[in-house]
C-alpha positions as CSV (number, residue, x, y, z in Angstrom):
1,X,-32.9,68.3,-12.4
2,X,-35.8,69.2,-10.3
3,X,-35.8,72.5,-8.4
4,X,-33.8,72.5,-5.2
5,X,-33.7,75.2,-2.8
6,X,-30.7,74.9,0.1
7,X,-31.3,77.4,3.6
8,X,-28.6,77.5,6.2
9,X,-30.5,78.3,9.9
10,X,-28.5,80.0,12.4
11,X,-29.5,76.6,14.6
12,X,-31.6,73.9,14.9
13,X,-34.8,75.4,16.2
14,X,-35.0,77.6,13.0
15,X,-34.0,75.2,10.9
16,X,-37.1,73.0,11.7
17,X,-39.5,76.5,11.8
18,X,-37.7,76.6,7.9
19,X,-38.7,73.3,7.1
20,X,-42.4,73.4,8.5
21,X,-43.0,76.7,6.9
22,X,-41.6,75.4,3.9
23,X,-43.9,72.3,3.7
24,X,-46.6,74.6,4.3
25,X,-46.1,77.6,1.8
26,X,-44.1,75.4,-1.0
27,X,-45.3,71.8,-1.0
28,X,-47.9,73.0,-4.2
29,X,-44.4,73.2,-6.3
30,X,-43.8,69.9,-7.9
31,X,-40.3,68.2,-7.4
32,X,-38.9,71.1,-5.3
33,X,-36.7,69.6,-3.0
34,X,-35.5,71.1,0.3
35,X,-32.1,70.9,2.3
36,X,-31.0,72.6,5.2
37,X,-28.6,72.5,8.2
38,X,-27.1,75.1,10.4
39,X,-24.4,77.7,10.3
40,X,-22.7,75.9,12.9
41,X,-22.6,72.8,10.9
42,X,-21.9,74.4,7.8
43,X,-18.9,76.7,9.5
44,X,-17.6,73.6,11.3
45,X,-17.4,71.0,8.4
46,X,-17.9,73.0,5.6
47,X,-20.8,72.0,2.6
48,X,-19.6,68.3,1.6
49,X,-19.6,66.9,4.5
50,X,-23.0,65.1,5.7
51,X,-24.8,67.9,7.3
52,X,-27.5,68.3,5.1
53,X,-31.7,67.4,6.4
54,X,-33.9,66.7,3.7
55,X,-37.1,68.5,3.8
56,X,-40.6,68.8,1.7
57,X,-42.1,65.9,0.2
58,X,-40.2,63.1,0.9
59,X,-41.4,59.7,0.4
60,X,-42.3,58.6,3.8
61,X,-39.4,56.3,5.1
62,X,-38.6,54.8,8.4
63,X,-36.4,57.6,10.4
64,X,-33.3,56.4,12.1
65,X,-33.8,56.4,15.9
66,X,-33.6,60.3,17.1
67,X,-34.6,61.2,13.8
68,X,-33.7,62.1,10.1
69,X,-30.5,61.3,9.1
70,X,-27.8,64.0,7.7
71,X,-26.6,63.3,4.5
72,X,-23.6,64.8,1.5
73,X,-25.9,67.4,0.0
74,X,-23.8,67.2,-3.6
75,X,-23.3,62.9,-3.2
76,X,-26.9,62.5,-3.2
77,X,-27.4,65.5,-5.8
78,X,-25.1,63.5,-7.9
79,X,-26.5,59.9,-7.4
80,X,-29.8,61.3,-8.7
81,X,-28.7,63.1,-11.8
82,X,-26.4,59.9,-12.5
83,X,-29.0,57.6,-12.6
């Protein structure tokens, strides 16, 4: 599997600084894969629920109105290494 590197933000507003500082200090690493949420999130629902944001080097997709979607973290991690 290709590196992945997981960040829980205390709330949203880091959480996108982590993302944009990511893209900009990490997107040289090939396949790295980002995915973050926030402690609220992750407190609340716990890590398999859909909470996760992708980050860094994403194909460029349509967004769902009021922006990217949260997904299962370990379903998609799974599809992927399944396939």
């Amino acid at each position: 599997m290709l590196p992945v590197l997981i960040c829980i933000a205390p709330d949203i507003a880091q959480e996108r600084r982590v993302q944009r500082v990511a893209e900009a200090s990490l997107a040289h690493i090939p396949g790295l894969v980002l995915w973050t949420t926030t402690e609220g999130l992750f407190l609340e629902q716990g890590p398999l629920a859909p909470i996760w944001l992708r980050g860094m080097a994403q194909p460029k997709q349509t967004s769902p109105p009021g922006g990217a979607q949260r997904q299962c973290l370990f379903d998609v991690m799974l599809a992927k290494h399944c396939l």
